[in-house]
N, C-alpha and C positions, 0 to 999 in steps of 0.2 A: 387646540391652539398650543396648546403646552408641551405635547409631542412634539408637533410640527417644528416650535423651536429649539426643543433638544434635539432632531435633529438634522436640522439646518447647521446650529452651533457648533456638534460633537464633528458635525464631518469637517468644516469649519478649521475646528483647529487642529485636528486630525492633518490636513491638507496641507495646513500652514506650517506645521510643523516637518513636514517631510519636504515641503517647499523651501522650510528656509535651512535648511540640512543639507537638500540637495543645491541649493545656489552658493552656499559657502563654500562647501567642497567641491562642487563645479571651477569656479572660480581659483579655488586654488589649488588646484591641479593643471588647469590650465594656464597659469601662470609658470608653473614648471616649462612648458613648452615655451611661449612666449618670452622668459628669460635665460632659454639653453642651461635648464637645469642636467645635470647628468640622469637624473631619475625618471626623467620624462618617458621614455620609452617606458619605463617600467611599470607607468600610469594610465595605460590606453586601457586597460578592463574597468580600472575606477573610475576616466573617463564617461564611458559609455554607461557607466553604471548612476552616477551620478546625474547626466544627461537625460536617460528616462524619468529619473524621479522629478525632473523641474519640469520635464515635455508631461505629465500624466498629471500632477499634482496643482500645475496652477492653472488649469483652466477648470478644475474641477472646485477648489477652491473659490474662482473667478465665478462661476455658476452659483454657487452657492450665496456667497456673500451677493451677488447684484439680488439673488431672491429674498436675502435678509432686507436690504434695502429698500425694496418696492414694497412688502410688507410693511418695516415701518415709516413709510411717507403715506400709506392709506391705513395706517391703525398708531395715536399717539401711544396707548399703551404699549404696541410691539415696540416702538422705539424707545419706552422707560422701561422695560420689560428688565427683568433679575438676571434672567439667562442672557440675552444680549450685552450687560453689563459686564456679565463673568466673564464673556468671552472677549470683550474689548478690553479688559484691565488686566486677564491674565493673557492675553497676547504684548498688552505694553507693558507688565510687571517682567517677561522673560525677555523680551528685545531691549527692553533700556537697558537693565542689568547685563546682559551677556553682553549689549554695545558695550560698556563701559569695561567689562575682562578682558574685553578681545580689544581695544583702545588702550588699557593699561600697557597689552602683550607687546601689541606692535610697537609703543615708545620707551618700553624696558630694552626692547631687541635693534631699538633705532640708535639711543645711547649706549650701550654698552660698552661699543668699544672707546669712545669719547670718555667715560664717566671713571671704567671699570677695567678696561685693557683688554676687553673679550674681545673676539673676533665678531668682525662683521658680516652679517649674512643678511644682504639684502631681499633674496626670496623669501623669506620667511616674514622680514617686516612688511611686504606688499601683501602676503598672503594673511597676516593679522590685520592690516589694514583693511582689505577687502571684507573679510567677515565683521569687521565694526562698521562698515559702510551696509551691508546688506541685513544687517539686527537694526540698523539706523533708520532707513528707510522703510520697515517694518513696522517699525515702531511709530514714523511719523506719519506713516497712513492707519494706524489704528487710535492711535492719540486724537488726530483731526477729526475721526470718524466720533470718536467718544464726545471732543469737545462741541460738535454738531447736536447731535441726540441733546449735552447736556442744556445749550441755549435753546434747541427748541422744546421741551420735555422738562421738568422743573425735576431738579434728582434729589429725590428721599428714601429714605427708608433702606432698603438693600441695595438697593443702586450705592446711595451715597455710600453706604459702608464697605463697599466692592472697593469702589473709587480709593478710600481711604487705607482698606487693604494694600493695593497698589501703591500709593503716594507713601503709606509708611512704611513699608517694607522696601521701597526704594532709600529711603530717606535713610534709613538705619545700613544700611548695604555700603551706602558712599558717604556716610559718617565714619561706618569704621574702615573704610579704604580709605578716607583721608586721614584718619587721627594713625593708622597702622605706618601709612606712608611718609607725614612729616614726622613722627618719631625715628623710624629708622634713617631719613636723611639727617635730622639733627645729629642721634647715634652717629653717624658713620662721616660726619664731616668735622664732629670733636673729634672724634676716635684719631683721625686719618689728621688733622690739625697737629694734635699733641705727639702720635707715634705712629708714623706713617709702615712700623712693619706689621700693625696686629691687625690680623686677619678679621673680618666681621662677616657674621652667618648673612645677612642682608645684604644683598650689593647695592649700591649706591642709583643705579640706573632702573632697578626695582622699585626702589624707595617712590624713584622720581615717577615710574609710572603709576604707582597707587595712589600717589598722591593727585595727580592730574585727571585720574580717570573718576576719582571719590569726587572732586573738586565739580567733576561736570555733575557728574550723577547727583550728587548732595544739593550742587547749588541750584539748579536748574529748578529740581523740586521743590527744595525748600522758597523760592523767588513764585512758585505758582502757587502753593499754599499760602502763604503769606497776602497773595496780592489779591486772587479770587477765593480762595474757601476759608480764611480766619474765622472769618463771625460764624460758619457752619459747622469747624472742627473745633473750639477752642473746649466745648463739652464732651467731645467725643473721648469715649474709651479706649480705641485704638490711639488715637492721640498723647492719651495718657500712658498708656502702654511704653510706645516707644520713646518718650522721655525717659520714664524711669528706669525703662534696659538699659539707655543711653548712660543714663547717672553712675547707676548701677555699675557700670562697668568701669566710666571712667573713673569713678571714684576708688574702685577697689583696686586701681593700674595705678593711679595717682600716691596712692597710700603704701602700696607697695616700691613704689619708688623712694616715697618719702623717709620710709620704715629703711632702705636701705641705705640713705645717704646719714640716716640719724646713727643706723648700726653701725658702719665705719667710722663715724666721726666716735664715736662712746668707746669704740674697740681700740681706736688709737691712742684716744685721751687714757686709756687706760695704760696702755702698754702693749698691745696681744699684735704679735709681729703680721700676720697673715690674715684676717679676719676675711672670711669669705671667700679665700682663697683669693684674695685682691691683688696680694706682691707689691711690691715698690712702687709701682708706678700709679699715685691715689689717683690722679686726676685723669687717666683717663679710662680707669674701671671706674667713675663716678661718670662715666659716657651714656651708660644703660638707665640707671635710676634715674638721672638728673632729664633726660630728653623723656621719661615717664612724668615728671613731673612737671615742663614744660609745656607740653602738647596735654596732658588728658587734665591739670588742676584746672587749666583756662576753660576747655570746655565743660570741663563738670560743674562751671560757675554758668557759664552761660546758658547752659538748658536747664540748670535748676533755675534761677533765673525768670526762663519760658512759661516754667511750672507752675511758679509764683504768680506771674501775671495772668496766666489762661487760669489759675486761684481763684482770682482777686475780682475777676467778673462774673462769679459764684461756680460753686464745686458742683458737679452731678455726684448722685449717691453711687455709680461706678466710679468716677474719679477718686474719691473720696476715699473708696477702697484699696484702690490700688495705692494711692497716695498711702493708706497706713500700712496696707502689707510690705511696700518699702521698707517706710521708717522701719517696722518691728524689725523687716528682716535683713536690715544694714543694723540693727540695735542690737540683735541677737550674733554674729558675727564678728563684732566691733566690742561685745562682753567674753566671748571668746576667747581674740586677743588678748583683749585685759588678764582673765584669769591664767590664760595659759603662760602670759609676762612675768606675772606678778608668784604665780607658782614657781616658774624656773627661777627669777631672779632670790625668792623664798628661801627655795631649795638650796642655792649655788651660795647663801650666805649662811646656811646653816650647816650645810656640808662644812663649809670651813671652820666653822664655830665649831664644832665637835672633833674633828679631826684631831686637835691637840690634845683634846681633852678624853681619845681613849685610847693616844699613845700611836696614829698610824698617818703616814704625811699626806699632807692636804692636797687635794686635788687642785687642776687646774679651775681657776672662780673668776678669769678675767672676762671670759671668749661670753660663757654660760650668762653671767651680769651684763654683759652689753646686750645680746639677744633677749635675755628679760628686759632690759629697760627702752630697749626698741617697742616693742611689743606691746607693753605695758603703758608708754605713752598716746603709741598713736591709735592703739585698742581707747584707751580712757578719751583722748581728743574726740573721738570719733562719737563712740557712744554717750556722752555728756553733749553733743551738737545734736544727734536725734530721740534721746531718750526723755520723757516726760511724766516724774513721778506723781504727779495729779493733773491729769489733763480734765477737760471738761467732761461729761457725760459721754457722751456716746461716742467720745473714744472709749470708753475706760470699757464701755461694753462690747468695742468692737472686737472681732474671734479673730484679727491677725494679733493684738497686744494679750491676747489670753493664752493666743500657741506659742507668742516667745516668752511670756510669764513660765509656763507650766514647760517650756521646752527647757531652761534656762532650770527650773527646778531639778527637771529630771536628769542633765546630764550635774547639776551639783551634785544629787545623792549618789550619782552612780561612781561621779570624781572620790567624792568620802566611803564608798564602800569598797571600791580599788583601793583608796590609800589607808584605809582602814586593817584593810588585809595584808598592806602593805608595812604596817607597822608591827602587827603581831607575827607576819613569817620572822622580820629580823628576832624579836623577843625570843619565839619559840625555836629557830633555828640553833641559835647558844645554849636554852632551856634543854634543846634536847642530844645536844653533840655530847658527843663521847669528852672532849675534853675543850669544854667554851671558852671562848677567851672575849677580853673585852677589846682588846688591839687587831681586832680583826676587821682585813678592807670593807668588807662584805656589812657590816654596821653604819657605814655612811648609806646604804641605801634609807635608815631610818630617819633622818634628819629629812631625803628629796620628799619621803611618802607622807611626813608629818606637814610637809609645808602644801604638798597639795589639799587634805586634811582640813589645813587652816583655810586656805585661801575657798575652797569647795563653800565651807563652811557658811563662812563672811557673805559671801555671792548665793547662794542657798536661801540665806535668815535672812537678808534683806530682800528678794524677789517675793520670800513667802508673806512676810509683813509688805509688799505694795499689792498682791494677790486678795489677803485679808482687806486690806483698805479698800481695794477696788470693790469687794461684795458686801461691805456694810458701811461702808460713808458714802457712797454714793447722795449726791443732792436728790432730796422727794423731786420727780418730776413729773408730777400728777396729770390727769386729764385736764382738757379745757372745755370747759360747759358754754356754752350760748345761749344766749335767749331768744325768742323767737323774732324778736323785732331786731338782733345784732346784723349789720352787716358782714358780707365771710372778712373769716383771718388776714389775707392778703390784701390791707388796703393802702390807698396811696398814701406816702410817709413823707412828711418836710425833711431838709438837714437834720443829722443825727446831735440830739442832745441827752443829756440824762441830767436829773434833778431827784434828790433824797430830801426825807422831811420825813420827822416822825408823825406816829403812829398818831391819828385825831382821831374823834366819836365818830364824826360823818361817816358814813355808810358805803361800803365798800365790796368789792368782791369777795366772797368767804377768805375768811382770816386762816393763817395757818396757825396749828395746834402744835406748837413747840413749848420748849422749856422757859422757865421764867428768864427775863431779860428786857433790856429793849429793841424794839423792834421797829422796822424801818421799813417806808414803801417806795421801791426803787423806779419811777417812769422813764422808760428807753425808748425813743423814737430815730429811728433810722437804721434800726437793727435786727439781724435775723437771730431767732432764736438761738443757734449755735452760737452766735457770735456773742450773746447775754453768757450761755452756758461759757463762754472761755475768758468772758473778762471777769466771774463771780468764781474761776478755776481756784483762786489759790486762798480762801476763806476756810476759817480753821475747819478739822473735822468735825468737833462738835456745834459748828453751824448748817442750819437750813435754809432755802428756799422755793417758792412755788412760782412759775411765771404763768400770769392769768395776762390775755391779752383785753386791752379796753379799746373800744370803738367809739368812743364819743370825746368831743372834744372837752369837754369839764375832768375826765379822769386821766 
């Protein structure tokens, strides 16, 4: 059985694939002829060559596929079947995606010369047009075929996760050909608004096709996800995935933009004539960063946002994961910045502080100060929005906040043993010359290597004390015993309340064995354990507690 359908499938797409190769190119070669292109003549082998591949290919494909079909109308398995699925999602993962490149091509080449000043060449936009039409149609008889199987055939397990494959990798495909394409049209109609002679890498009629082509692709799927598979993907892994690539990316577009609108403004405010090689003209070199910040902070709000809510109707322990390998690894990035800000801006004030003081003129400390305190802000903004020095329990044990803990160590020491050597060459370099001088240039390297030193330092002793707290304050979070007559742990919960009342004689589930004090017994109804673990997060270290779950209603 399993043969059979590998292959049915492999010739399948084997077929379709040469099928849809050879009707693209058919079509647009023939279209040379059709619109007395001059090349035409020069097309009659490609022609013919072309032409065998759609005469040989689709009826052999045609064969194949009716015997997919009759199979699964007398077998429900063959039609929920894994291999049949791969084959329907990656026939519609490559046709909608390629409709939508070859749809962007034809209306980059339709405007151009309207938009851009390019010349028009209408063969070329019929001949894009043609292969978005014949990916199109591909796509919407493998789509219908899929959405057939999925009403009659109920889709779990690697089905569904095929499906999901396909839906998110589209999804992410014409996410960033929308956000790539309104950025560059904002870009390039400030640009062209403020100084209609600076040239920009994008042209204007590109922009417009990314955008429209992202816009179908993007929205189409996202409007089918939404409306029929929410309640089945909102747990899903790949789901989580492609948010947080999404985040992930807009956020650190977004930031870089921000980072550069903050650096110009600091570099001005200072004095520093050129900063970035900007020139005169601030407002329309603030075209680049400012249409980054635009287009990706909006959407970096709205798919975290998604994130939140698909959150908020409970985490899978994949979600969960991928959720903290984010955080850590925007947290590890975003302390980075930080030290690398706060060491240059360090450096650029100590340089100058010393300069007078062993007799040799000070460096420039305007340029150097604005790039640290770029840096250094939106490094610190960043990491203070995902960093969490006592989270509840099982983050603290989770192995993504333990690789940016001890990553975050490792490159501190390695910062102090560079700037460590960095301070004894200067020492010894004088120590050992023939005739040492303290008015020497070559002595400001001691102040940049002192202040990475510091700053290593600071960022070092603070990760290794939240490293240390994570492995011996952690809350006791003991087993939970049952008795034989308890019902299980998951039972039905009224509205969440919680009610404190000390410590009475009445008899209770085993007490915990802490330090002397008073002690309190905390009842939480309408809460999952984590959620007890993150509102008892921020209780000094030298407190304890145990969550024993009770089944009856008297406790």
């Amino acid at each position: 059985m399993i043969l059979r359908r590998l292959y049915i499938y492999l010739v399948s797409i084997a077929a379709l694939a040469v099928l849809a190769f050879g009707l693209a190119n058919l079509g647009s070669t023939a279209l040379l002829f059709l619109l007395n292109s001059p090349d035409a003549n020069y097309s009659r082998s490609s022609l013919a060559g072309f032409t065998a591949m759609v005469v040989v290919a689709f009826p052999l494909w045609a064969i194949h596929m009716w015997f997919g079909r009759r199979f699964a109308r007398r077998d429900p398995a063959e039609r929920g079947s894994a291999i049949r699925r791969l084959y329907l999602y990656l026939a519609c993962a490559g046709s909608a995606i390629g409709a939508a490149i070859a749809l962007t091509m034809a209306i980059t080449n339709l405007l151009q010369q309207q938009l851009d000043g390019f010349a028009f060449d209408r063969i070329v936009v019929a001949q894009d047009a043609w292969v978005a039409v014949v990916l199109l149609a591909i796509w919407a008889v493998h789509f219908r075929i899929a959405a057939r199987d999925r009403a009659a055939v109920a889709e779990q397990g690697a089905s569904a996760t095929l499906r999901r494959w396909y839906m998110y990798l589209a999804l992410v495909v014409g996410l960033f050909m929308l956000l790539i394409g309104a950025q560059g049209l904002i870009q390039t109609v400030w640009v062209k608004a403020l100084n209609n002679s600076v040239s920009i890498y994008q042209p204007l009629s590109t922009s417009a096709g990314l955008l429209v082509g992202g816009l179908l692709l993007w929205g189409f799927h996202a409007q089918v996800v939404a409306t029929r598979h929410l309640k089945d993907d909102r747990k899903s892994t790949l789901r989580a995935i492609e948010g947080f690539i999404a985040v992930g990316v807009c956020i650190v577009v977004a930031l870089i933009g921000a980072g550069q609108i903050l650096y110009y403004g600091v570099a001005r405010a200072l004095g520093v004539d050129n900063p970035g090689g900007l020139g005169n003209d601030v407002l329309t070199g603030l075209g680049q960063p400012a249409s980054y910040v635009i287009v990706y902070g909006p959407a970096w709000f709205l798919i975290r946002r998604r994130l939140a809510l698909d959150a908020a109707t409970g985490e899978g322990a994949r979600q969960a994961g991928m959720r903290r390998l984010y955080t850590n690894l925007v947290a590890l990035v975003s302390m980075g910045a930080l030290a690398v800000g706060a060491a240059d801006l360090l450096a650029a004030l100590a340089q100058a502080a010393e300069a007078p003081i062993i007799g040799v003129p000070a460096p420039g400390w305007k340029d150097p100060v604005s790039l640290g305190v770029t840096l250094l802000i939106v490094g610190a903004a960043v990491w203070l929005a995902h960093w969490r020095r006592v989270p509840w329990l099982e983050e603290r044990q989770a192995l993504s906040r333990r690789l940016y803990l001890w990553a975050v160590l490792l490159g501190s020491v390695l910062a102090i043993l560079g700037g460590a050597i960095g301070l004894l060459y200067v020492v010894f370099q004088q120590a050992f010359s023939a005739q040492p001088r303290l008015n020497d240039a070559a002595n400001l390297a001691f102040g940049q290597s002192l202040a990475v030193v510091v700053v290593a330092a600071v960022v070092g002793v603070y990760h290794w004390r939240v490293l240390r707290s994570d492995a011996t304050k952690n809350p006791a979070k003991s087993a939970i015993s049952r008795g034989p007559l308890e019902g299980p742990a998951k039972a039905e919960r009224p509205a969440p309340h919680a009610v404190a009342v000390p410590n009475s004689p009445v008899e209770h589930p085993p007490a915990i064995e802490v330090a002397a004090g008073t002690h309190y017994e905390l009842a939480v109804v309408g809460a999952t354990e984590d959620d007890v673990h993150q509102a008892l997060a921020n209780l000094p270290p030298q407190a304890s507690y145990r969550l024993v779950p009770s089944h009856s209603a008297e406790n």
